[in-house]
N, C-alpha and C positions, 0 to 999 in steps of 0.2 A: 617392495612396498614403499621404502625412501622415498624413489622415485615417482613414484604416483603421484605420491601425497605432493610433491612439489610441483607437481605439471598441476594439478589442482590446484592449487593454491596462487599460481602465476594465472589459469585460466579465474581464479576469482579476481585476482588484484588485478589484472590488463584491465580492465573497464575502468576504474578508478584512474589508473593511471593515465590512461591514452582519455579519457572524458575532455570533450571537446571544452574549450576558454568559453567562458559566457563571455557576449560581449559586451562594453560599456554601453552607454546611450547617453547620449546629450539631446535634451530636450527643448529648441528654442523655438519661444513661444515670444513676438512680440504683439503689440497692443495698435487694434485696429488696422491691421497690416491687409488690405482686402485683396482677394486674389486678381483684379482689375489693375493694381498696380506692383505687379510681376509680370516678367516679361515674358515666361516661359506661361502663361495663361492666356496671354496674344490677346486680341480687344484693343480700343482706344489709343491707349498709352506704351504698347508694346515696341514700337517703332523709335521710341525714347531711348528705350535702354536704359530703364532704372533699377535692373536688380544681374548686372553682367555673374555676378558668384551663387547667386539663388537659379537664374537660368542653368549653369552650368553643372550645379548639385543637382538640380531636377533632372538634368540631361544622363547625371549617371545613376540614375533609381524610378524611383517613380513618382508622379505626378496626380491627386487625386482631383478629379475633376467635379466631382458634386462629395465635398465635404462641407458640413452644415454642422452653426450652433443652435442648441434649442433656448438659446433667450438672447439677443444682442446687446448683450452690456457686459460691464468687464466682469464683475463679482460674481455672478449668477455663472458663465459660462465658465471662470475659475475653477468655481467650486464643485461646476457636472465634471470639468476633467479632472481634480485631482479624486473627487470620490467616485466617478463613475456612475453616480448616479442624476436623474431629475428634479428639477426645484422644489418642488413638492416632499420630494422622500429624505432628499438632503436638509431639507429647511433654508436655504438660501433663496429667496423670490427677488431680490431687485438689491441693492448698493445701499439696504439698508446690516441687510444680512450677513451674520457671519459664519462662518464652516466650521462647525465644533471639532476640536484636535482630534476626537474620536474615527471623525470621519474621514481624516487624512489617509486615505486608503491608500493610495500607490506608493506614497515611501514607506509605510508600513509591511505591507507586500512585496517590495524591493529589497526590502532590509532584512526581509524572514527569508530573503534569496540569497542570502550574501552581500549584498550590494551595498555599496557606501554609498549615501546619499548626500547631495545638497541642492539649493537654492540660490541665486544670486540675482538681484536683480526687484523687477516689481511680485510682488505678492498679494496684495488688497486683498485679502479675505480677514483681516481684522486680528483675527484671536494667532498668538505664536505658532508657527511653523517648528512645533516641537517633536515632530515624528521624521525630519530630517537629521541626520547627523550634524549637520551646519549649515547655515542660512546667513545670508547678508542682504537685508531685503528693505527697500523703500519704505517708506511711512505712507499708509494710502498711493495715493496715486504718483506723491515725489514731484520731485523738482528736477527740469531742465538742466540744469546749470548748479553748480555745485551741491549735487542732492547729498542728503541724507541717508545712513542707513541705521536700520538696528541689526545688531551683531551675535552671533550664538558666542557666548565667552566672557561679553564686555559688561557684564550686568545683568537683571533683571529686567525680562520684558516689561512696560514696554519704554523705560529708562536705558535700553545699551545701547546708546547711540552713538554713531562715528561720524565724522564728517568728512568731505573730500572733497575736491575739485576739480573742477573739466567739466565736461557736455557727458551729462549722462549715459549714453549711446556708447561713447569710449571705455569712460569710468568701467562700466558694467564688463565692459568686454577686458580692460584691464585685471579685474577683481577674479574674474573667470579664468585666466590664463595663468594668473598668480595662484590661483586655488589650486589647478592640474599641476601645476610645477612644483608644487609642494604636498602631492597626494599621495600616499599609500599604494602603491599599484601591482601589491599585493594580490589585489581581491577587484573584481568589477567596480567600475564606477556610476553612478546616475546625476548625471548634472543638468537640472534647472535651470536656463539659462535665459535670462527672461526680460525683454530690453521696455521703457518706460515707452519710447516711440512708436510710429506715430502718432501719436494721441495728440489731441487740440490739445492745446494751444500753437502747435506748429513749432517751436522755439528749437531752429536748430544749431549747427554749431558755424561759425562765422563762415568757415571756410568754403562753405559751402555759398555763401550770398552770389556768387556768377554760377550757378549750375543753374539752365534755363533760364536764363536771365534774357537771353533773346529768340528764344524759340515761342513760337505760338501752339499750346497746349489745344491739343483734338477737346470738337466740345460734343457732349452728348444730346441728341436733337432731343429726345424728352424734356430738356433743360427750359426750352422756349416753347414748346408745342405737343400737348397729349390730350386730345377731345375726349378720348377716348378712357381714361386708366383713371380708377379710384373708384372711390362709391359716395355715397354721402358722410359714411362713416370718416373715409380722410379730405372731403369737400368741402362737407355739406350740403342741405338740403338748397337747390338753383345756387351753388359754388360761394354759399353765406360763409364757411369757414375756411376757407382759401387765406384770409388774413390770418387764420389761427394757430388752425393746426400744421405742427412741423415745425423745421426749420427752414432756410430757405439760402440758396445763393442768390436771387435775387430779390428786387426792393416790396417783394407782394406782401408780404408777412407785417403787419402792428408791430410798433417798438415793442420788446420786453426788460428783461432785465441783461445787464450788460452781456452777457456771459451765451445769451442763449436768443440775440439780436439774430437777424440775418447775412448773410456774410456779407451785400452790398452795402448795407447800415454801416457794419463794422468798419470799412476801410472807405465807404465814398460820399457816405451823407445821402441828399434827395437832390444832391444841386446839381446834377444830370440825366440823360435819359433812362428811362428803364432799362433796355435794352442792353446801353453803352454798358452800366452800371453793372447790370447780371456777367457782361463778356468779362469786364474789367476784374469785378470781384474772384469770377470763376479762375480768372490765369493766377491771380496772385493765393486763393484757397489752394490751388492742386501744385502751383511751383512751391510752397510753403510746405507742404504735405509732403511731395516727392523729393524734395531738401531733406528732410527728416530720414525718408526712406531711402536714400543716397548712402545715410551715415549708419541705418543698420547695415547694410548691404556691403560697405566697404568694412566694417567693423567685424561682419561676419568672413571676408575675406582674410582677415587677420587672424580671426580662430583656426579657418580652416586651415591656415598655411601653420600655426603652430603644432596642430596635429599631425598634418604631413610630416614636419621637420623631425619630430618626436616619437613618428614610428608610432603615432596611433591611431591611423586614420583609416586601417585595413580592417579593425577587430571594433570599433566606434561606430555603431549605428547612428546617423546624427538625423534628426526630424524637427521642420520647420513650418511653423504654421502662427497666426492668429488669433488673440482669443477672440475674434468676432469679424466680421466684413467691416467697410464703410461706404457711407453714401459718397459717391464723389460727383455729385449734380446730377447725375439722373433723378429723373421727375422733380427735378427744382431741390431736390432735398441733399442737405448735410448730416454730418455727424450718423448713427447706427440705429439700434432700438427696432428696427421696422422689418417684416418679415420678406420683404424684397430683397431679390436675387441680390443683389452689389452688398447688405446689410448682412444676411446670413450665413453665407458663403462663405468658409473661412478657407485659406489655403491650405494643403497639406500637402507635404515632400517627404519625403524618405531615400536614405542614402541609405545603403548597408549589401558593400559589393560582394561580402559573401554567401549573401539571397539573392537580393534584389539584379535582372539585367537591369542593362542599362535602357534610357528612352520609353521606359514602360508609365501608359497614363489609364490612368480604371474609371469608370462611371458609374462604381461600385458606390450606393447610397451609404455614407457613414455619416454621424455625427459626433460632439464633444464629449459625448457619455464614452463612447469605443473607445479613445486612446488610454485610458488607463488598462482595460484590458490587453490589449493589443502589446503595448510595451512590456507589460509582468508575463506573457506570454515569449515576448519573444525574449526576455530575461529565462526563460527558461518555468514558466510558472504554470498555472492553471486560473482561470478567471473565476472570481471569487463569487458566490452564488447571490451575495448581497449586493452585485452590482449590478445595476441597469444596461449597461453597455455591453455589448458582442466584442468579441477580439475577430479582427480580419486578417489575421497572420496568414492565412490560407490564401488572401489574394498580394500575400507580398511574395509568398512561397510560389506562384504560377498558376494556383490551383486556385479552383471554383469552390467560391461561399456555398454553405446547406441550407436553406429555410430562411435567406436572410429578410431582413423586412423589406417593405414593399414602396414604405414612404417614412418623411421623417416628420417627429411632432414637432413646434414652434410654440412659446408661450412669452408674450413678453406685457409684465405684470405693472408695469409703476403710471402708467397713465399719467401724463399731462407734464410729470416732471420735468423738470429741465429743458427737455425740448419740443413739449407740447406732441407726443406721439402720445394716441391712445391707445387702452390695453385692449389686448387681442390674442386669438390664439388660431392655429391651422394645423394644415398638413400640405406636403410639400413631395410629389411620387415624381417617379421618373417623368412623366408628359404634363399632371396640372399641377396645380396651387391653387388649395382652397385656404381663405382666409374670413376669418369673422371679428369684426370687432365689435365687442361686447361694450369698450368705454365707458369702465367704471374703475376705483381703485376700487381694491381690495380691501384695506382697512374702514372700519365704520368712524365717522366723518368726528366726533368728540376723540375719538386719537390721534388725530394729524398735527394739532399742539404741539405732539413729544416730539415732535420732527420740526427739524429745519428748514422743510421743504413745507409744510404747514405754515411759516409764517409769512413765505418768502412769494410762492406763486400761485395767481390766483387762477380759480377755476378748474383745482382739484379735488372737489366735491359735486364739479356739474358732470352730469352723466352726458356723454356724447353719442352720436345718430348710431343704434346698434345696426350692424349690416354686413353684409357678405362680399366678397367679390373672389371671384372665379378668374384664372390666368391658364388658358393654353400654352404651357410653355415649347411643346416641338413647335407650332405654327406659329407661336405669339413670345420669343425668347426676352425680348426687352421687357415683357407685362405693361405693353400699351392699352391694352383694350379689356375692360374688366366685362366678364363673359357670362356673370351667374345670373341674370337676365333673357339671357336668347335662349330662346325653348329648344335648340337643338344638343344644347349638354344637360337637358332635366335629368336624362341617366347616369351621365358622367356625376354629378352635381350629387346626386342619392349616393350612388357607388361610395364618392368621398366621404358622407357623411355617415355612412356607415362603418368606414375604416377611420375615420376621425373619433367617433365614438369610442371603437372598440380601442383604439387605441390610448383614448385617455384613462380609460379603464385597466387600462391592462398597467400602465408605466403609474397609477396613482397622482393621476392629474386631472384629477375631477374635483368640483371645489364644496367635498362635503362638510367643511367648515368654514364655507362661505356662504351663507345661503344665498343671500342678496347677487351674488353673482351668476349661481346657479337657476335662480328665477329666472334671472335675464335669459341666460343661453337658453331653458328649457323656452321661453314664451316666444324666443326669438328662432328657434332652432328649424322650423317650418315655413321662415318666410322665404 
């Protein structure tokens, strides 16, 4: 009977015992990093060779080839990946909003896993990152060059500030190395890791001033020539807002306010050609940008080699992405915000050699809402039912998605702000892109006072041309030619709009406390 009782009891404890290590996961996430400039996404700039360690990660995992945020801007798509859910259900709609600590859902979920968590790096969703174990994180959006941080330890948010020095891009990846080397490795780790770059203002770190310096940067032909792409809503009625709306690399766009000029203004004046002026702007916008992204990409080569060194690069899931696309001159436009392909797209990589082969690339539709699931998942979790987002663990596992969606929703809410982009909203399936712009803000026009942006740009209260436009993307991948006009997609065009509907309905991105917005889309929704 002794004997039983002890082969019992070894068959209860062997599970516990031999229970497979959760893995770590390092989560880096930089800002505006569009998948057009990586190299393992081919296109354009590929031939450059500006991400040799981002190439070579993707080479041994995988690659997602249509991952999409649902709003392009940094705060908004922050705050869908840490709570997994949509702007609407979260309460963050645009860079005015902030993510109540309530909602800090994945390090709260990581942390009920075991898992030590922190943050390092940019944060911008405002209110304390108090659901991390530890955080060292930017003020807003931070500074290039000797940034800022606030500290879990040093004080009272948002008084614990530290300061430091170097090019942020380093610092950051400094702060991160220091943090593992002195980590508890006890227990899983989840580290945040999250670089300020490349985000405008371009300001990278010196040594970089001869990378590109004599090469002639690929340009993209939409940049001088698309008869064809837009509607009136990003035109105007016979091409009247062509000076307005957007940003631009070239001289077509009305002076504005410093900050949100066109990129030929910025660096050349009017005291040459058009044309010259668009080339000239464009090399020095994208060698500025791919500077930036030079100094993630060899800074990320420094992490990875300290993992290697330290024996923890086997059991260390590490995933690399964006919180949004950027425009890099296609269709004349800069900076983000816009539901086009280069703006929305965000890249996603995934290492974790003991899932993932190697060289695997998916065209599995995800977006910003999934990674929170997906990560507590593969921490070992269950995806929380308050969250909007799907876990796709199943296509890092080999295996085929159940029921997954079909297309993904797009909302992008601040109208006219900063870069003169109007608000609009779509859907976005594997072959089209419907898109509507509605062109209004949100807020009723006696609250815009309380904002800074209220006093600063004008023509935030004028409503812009509401309209549609339709993109064939198998036949039409650049979105040259806007299609919701030719009577041969009227079905295609219905289809959409029936799964655009259902869709706002279902994720609670319908504006029943907007009325005024909802008028619009109901009057305009038939044309």
């Amino acid at each position: 009977m002794k004997y039983i009782f002890i082969a019992l009891l070894a068959c209860i404890l062997l599970p516990v015992s031999a229970k497979k290590k959760q893995p770590n996961i390092i989560f880096i996430m930089s800002d505006d990093h569009t998948a057009q400039a990586i190299g393992a996404y081919g296109g354009l700039l590929a031939n450059l060779n500006p991400t040799p360690n981002l190439d070579k990660l993707a080479a041994g995992g995988i690659r997602f080839e249509n991952a999409f945020c649902n709003n392009s801007i940094c705060t908004p798509s922050r705050a869908s990946i840490i709570s997994g859910q949509y702007p609407q259900t979260n309460g963050v709609l645009d860079l005015d909003g902030a993510l109540d600590p309530e909602k800090q859902y994945l390090p709260k979920e990581l942390k009920a896993l075991g898992y030590s968590t922190a943050i390092i790096g940019k944060w911008h969703l405002k209110k304390e990152p108090v659901n991390f174990d530890y955080y060292k994180v930017l003020h807003s959006q931070g500074k290039y060059f000797n940034p800022t941080f606030r500290e879990k330890g040093k004080g009272t948010w948002p008084k614990n500030e530290v300061k430091t020095e170097g090019h942020s891009t380093d610092v950051i990846t400094d702060l991160s190395i220091d943090y593992l080397k002195n980590l508890d490795k006890s227990k899983p780790f989840f580290l945040a890791h999250h670089y300020k770059a490349p985000h405008d203002m371009f300001e990278y770190a010196p040594r970089y001033e001869d990378y590109l310096a004599d090469i002639e940067i690929p340009e993209p032909a939409s940049m001088y020539n698309q008869p064809f792409w837009g509607s009136e809503g990003t035109r105007g009625k016979n091409d009247s807002l062509i000076h307005y709306i957007g940003t631009s690399i070239s001289p077509r766009h009305q002076q504005k306010i410093n900050y949100d000029t066109n990129y030929s203004d910025r660096w050349f004046g009017d005291s040459i050609d058009a044309s010259l002026a668009t080339h000239l702007a464009y090399q020095k916008y994208l060698k500025d940008y791919l500077r930036c992204v030079k100094g993630v990409d060899d800074n990320l080569g420094r992490l990875f080699q300290y993992l290697k060194d330290e024996g923890l690069w086997e059991n260390t899931i590490i995933i690399y992405t964006g919180d949004q696309g950027m425009m890099l001159g296609e269709h004349d436009l800069i900076d983000k915000r816009w539901m086009y392909e280069e703006a929305m797209r965000m890249p996603f990589i995934v290492h974790n050699p003991k899932m993932i082969e190697k060289n695997q690339v998916s065209d599995l539709i995800i977006n910003n809402t999934d990674y929170a699931p997906t990560m507590i998942e593969l921490a070992g979790g269950k995806t929380p039912d308050y969250m909007q987002g799907k876990s796709f663990i199943n296509t890092l596992q080999g295996k085929p998605e159940v029921n997954w969606r079909k297309g993904t929703y797009y909302r992008y809410w601040m109208h006219i702000i900063h870069h003169y982009v109007p608000a609009h909203f779509g859907i976005r399936t594997k072959d089209y892109k419907l898109i509507f712009y509605y062109g209004k803000h949100y807020l009723p026009e006696e609250e815009f006072s309380k904002f800074y942006w209220g006093k600063t740009y004008n023509g935030i209260a004028q409503e812009t041309p509401h309209t549609w436009e339709l993109y064939d993307l198998k036949n039409d991948p650049n979105e040259l030619h806007n299609r919701y006009n030719d009577p041969a997609y009227k079905t295609i065009i219905a289809e959409l709009k029936a799964e655009l509907k259902q869709t706002r309905e279902e994720l609670n991105e319908t504006d029943a406390n907007y009325p005024e917005l909802k008028a619009i889309v109901d009057k305009h929704w038939n044309d």
